[in-house]
Structures are given as structure tokens and as C-alpha cells.
N, C-alpha and C positions, 0 to 999 in steps of 0.2 A: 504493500500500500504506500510504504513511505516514498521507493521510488514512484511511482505514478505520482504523486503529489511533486514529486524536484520534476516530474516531464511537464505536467501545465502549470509549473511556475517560469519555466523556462518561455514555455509557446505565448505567455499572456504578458510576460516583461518582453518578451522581442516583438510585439505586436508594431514599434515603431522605432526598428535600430536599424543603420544605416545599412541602404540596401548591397548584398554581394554583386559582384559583377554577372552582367549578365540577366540581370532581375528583371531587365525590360528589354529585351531580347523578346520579338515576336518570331520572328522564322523567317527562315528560306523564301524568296516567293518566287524566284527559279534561277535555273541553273547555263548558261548563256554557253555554247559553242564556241563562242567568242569574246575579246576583250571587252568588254563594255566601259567605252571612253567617260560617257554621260551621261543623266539622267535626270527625268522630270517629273510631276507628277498635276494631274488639273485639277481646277477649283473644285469637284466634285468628290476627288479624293477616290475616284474609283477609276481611274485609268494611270498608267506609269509611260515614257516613255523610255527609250532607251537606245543612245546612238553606239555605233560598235566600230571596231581600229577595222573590221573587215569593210566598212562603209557602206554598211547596215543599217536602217531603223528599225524598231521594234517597237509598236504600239500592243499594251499587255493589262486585258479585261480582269481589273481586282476582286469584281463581284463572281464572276462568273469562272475567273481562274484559266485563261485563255487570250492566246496570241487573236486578236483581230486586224492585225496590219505588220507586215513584214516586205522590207523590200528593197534593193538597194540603191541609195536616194543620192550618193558622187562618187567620185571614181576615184578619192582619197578618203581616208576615215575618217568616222563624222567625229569632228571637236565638240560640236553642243545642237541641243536641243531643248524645245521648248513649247508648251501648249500655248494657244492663242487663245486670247481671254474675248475677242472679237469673233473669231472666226470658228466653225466648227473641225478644226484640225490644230496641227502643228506648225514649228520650222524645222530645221534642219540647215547645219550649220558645216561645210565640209569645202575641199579645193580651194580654189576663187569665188565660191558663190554662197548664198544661204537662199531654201527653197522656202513655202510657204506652200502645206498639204492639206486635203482638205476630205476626210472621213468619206469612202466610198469609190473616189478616185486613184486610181493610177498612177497619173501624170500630176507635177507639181500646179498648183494654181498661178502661183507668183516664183519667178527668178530674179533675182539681184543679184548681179554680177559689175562688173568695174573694177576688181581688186586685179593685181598683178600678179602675185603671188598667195602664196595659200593663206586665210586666213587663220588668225593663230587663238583669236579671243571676242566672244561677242557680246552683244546685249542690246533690248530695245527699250523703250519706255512703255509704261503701263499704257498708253493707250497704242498703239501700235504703228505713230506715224515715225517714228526716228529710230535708226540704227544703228549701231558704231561697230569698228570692227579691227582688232589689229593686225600687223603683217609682219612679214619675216624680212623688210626691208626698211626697215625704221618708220613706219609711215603706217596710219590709221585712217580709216577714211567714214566720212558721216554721211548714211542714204536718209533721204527722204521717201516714203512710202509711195507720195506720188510720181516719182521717178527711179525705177530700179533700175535702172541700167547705166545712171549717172550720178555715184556719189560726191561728194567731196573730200581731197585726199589733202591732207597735211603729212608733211615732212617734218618730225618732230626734233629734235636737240640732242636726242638722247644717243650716245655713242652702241649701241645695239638693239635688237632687235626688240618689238613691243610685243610685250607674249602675255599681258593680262589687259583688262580695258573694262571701265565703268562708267553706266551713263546716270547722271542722276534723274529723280522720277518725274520731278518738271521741267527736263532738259534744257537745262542751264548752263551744266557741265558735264566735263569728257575727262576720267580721270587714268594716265595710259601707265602701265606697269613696266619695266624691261629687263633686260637682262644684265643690264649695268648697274645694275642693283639701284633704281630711282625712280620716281614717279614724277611728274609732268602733270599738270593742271592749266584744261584749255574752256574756254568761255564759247560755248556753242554757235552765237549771235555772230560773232567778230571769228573766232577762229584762232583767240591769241592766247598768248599761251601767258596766266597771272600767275602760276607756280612752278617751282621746278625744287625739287630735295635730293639728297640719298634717303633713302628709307630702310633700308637693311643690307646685311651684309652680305649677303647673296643674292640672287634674282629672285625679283618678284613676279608669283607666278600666280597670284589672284587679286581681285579688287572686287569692291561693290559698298557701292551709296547705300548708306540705312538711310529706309524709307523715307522720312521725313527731310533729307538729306542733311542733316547736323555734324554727321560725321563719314568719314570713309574707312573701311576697312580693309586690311591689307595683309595676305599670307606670300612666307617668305621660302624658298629655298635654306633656309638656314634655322627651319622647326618653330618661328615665333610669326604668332597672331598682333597687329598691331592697331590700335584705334586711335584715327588724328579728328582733331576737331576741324570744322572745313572752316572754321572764322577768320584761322589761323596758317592751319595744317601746323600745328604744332602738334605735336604726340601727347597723346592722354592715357592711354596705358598701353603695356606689351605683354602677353602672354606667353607663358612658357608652357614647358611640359612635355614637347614633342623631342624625339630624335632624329628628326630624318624630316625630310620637307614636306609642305605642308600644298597639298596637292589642289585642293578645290575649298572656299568656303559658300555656307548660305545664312542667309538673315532671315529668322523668322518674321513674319507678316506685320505682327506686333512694334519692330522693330529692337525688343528686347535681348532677344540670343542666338548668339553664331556657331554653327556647330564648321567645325574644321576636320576634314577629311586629309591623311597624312600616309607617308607613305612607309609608316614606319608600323603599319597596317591597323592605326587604330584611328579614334574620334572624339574627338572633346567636342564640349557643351560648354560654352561660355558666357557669361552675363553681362552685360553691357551696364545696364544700372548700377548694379552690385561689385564692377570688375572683377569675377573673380571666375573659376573654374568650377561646372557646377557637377559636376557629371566626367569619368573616362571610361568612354565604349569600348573594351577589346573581347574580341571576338575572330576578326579576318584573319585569314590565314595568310594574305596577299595585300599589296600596297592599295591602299584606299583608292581611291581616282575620283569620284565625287560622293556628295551628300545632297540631298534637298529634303526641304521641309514640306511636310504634309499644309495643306493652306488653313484649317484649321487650330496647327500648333500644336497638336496632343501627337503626333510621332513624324517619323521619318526615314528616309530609307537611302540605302547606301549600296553602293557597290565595289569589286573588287579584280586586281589583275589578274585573277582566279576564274571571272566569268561569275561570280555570286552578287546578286543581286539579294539584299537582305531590309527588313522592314522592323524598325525599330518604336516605340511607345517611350511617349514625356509625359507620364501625368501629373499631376499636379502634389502627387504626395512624394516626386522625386526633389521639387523644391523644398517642402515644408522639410523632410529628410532630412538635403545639406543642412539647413540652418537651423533646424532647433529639436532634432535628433534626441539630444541630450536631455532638454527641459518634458520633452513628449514621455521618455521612457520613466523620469525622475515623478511626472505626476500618475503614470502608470502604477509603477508601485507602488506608489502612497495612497492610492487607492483600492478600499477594500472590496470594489466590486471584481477587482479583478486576481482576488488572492484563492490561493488552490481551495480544493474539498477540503471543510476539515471531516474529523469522522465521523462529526453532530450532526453536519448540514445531512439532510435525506437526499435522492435524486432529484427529487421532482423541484424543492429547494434551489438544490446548486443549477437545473435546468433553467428556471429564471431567472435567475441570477444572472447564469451566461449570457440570455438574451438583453436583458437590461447594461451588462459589459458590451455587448455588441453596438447596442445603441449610444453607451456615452463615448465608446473608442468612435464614432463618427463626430458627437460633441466636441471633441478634446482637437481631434482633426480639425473641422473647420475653426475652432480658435486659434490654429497657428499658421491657417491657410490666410486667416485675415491677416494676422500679423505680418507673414510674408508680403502680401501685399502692400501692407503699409511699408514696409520696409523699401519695394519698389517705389512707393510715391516719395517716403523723404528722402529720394536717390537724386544726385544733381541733375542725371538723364532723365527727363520727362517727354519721351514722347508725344 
């Protein structure tokens, strides 16, 4: 008897101790023939796509669990992809060009092409009239949607090649990453170029505007995450953790947490409010390649030089966790709804009992859920 009684003193004090790895780990959602360079997922959270080094897309039914579109969309491997929040399809980002596809068809809807060389990094604004794109000849160039076949090309400063590029969400700015380890800040309107820095010691091999465009974010060949204020471009924090570079990052919707994809085969989860590391996904047995976030914000899904395409869950009690883990378990035990059978209580007793422990372990939750919240509002980041 007495051990049963140490087994649910154990199960009812860990009701809220920080999670083991792997605790939000959803699965497999398949297994890819091929490299899978990038990855995206639609507002609806039921379809994925997924571009591949073979220069392949992959359009893949979450509900139903099934390929509905497969097909090879350039005749180099696709770098990126991405659902159209206008259109009912995709793009597709590969060669010299990025296509525009559209659910049912074959043939691409829209071609943009003008680049000279392959393009190396893309992105468009939320409503889908502007494009930017970089090149392996130092030079980026900006389409407009009503003209794809005639961008505008700038020759930037930077002594090699631009191999990351961000466009902010009210396109305003074009912010181009390279391999001379510097980033370049150009003014959409005019074309001129108001910043230029080093930014890490290695090449910069990601970029992207948080939403509200406050700040930019930038991952390095050299394993660190950094956050600059755009007021400035002065650096506001830097993230560590990783060993090995840092492959792709994404900004959740909210504009709160960037998860970093690395090639050191693992994933951090990062805070922006809070700056701090909130979460490390390991799991991959291969160099990450990309992440995106579900549009939602409760998971995300990630793939790997493996061909594993994997689907991950943020819920909401992985924040409350990191930060107040401690105080969750300390009022746990101190309360006596949640202390073992003793040999008094009867079944039927300790049976309500549990049920009423059931219910206040959801009280005691949302008391530290608010507090987490509050914690994000007195954060100097306010989205």
C-alpha cells in the first residue's frame, strides 16, 4: 500500500514540472523521397506545402492525409514556397523565376521572371502586389505584380553575394542579407539604400520583418539569432544556443516568437517580449532546413535533410511551464486536494476528491496563464 501511495504522490506533484523533450512532439506527417528544401502551411491549417532540391512541389491534404498536387514546377530546386492568401493556390520559388499555381491546374497561372541568375531568397507582402528576390550576383531585384516580367534590379554594396532578403509588411523596406556577413537596408519608394552594418560573423543566411515591422530578425551562419530595432538597426538582443548555422527562421502571426531551424539538427523557440529561449526541439536526425508556423500559433512543422517532414504543438501550458514551473508545483503540494489515499479516505471519497483535483489543476493553470500574459504586456515589445 505504502508504495502505491509514493506512485500518486509522484503523478499529482508532477502534474506541472517542466516538460521532457519531446513532450510536444506530434509525428511524422510523411516521409519525402526527396530533400525537402521548404515548407509552408495555409490559413486553414489543413494543407502543407513542400518544395524539394529534386524541383518538386508537393501540395499535402492534412485532413485527409494525402498528396493532392505533385509536380515538377523548375528545372533547379525549388528554394521557397508559399500559399496565397488571395489566390486559391501557391508560389513557387526556383531558377530565375517564381511561378504562381493555382489548385486544379497544371500549368502555372503567373510567371515572373527578369532575374539573371538563380534566385537565392524570396518574399512578398501580405497582400500580394510586391516581390523581392535575391541573387547570386550581388543584386536583388523588386516585381510588381502588375508587371512580371519586369522587375527592378539594384546592385547593392555588399562585397558578395545576397542569399537572404526581407520585405517589410507595408512595403516600405527591403532588408538584403549576404555573405559578407552584412545586411543593407533599402527604402522601396526611392531604391536607396539608408542602412548598411556587419551583422554577424558569418553569413547571413535568413531575414524577416516582425509583422508590425518594429524590428528585423536575422539568422547567422555562425548558430546566433539576432533582433535589431528598425528605429535604429541597432541590436536589441542575440540569441545563442545553437552549434552549427542557423538554417531558416519564422515569426509567429502574433508577432511574439521565432522559432529557428539549425543545422545542427535541432529548433529553438524564442521570445521576443521576454528575450529569452523558450523551448529546444530535438528530435531530427538531419540538418533542419526550414520551420513555419501553423497561422493559428498552437504548432508547427518542420522538416529535414532526411526527407522528414514533422509536425510539432505550442500550447499554451509550454509557456506557463518555462516560467513558473516552480510556483505551479510548490502550490500543488501544498494543497490537500491533491495528497495521496490515506487508508481513512474510502474509494468512493478519494474518487471525488480526484475529480474536484482535476478541476482546481485547471484553476491553478489559468492563474499562471494570466500571469504569463501579463508578463507579455509589461514587456517593452508591444505589438
Amino acid at each position: 500500500m505504502n508504495k502505491l501511495f509514493t506512485i500518486l504522490t509522484v503523478l499529482f506533484i508532477s502534474l506541472s514540472t517542466h516538460a521532457e523533450q519531446n513532450d510536444y512532439l506530434i509525428g511524422q506527417v510523411l516521409k519525402c523521397d526527396f530533400i525537402p528544401n521548404c515548407i509552408d502551411v495555409n490559413k486553414e491549417n489543413d494543407k502543407l506545402i513542400i518544395g524539394g532540391e529534386n524541383e518538386v512541389a508537393i501540395v499535402y491534404d492534412l485532413t485527409n492525409k494525402k498528396k493532392i498536387f505533385e509536380q515538377t514546377v523548375h528545372y533547379q530546386p525549388v528554394v521557397e514556397v508559399q500559399f496565397s492568401n488571395k489566390h486559391d493556390g501557391f508560389y513557387t520559388v526556383g531558377d530565375k523565376s517564381f511561378k504562381l499555381w493555382l489548385f486544379g491546374s497544371e500549368k502555372e497561372e503567373k510567371l515572373y521572371k527578369g532575374s539573371h541568375t538563380s534566385i537565392t531568397e524570396w518574399e512578398m507582402t501580405p497582400d500580394e502586389k510586391h516581390f523581392v528576390g535575391g541573387s547570386y550576383e550581388k543584386k536583388f531585384r523588386y516585381w510588381d505584380a502588375n508587371n512580371p516580367e519586369t522587375p527592378q534590379t539594384v546592385q547593392t554594396g555588399q562585397k558578395k553575394n545576397v542569399i537572404s532578403i526581407a520585405l517589410s509588411n507595408d512595403n516600405k523596406y527591403i532588408a538584403c542579407g549576404s555573405l559578407d556577413h552584412t545586411i543593407e537596408i533599402y527604402q522601396t519608394d526611392s531604391m536607396k539604400l539608408v542602412k548598411f552594418f556587419e551583422a554577424h560573423a558569418e553569413p547571413v543566411s535568413c531575414l524577416k520583418f516582425t509583422p508590425d515591422g518594429k524590428y528585423l530578425i536575422s539568422g547567422s551562419h555562425d548558430g546566433h539569432v539576432k533582433i535589431w530595432s528598425t528605429d535604429n538597426y541597432k541590436i536589441k538582443k542575440v540569441f545563442s544556443g545553437h552549434t552549427n548555422a542557423i538554417n531558416n527562421i519564422s515569426i509567429s502571426t502574433d508577432g511574439h516568437y521565432i522559432l529557428a531551424a539549425s543545422y545542427d539538427n535541432s529548433i529553438s523557440l524564442f521570445s521576443i517580449p521576454t528575450e529569452e529561449r523558450i523551448y529546444h526541439y530535438i528530435y531530427h536526425k538531419a540538418p533542419v532546413l526550414d520551420v513555419c508556423w501553423r497561422k493559428d500559433g498552437k504548432g508547427f512543422y518542420s522538416c529535414d535533410k532526411e526527407g522528414f517532414v514533422i509536425e510539432w504543438n505550442v500550447p499554451n501550458s509550454l509557456f506557463v511551464d518555462h516560467y513558473f514551473s516552480k510556483e505551479m508545483n510548490q502550490e500543488i503540494e501544498n494543497n490537500t486536494l491533491f495528497a495521496p489515499r490515506t487508508k481513512e479516505e474510502s474509494k468512493d471519497d478519494y474518487k471525488q476528491r480526484m475529480e474536484k483535483a482535476e478541476d482546481e489543476k485547471k484553476i491553478i493553470f489559468e492563474k499562471y496563464y494570466q500571469k504569463y500574459l501579463k508578463l507579455l504586456n509589461d514587456s517593452e515589445y508591444k505589438p
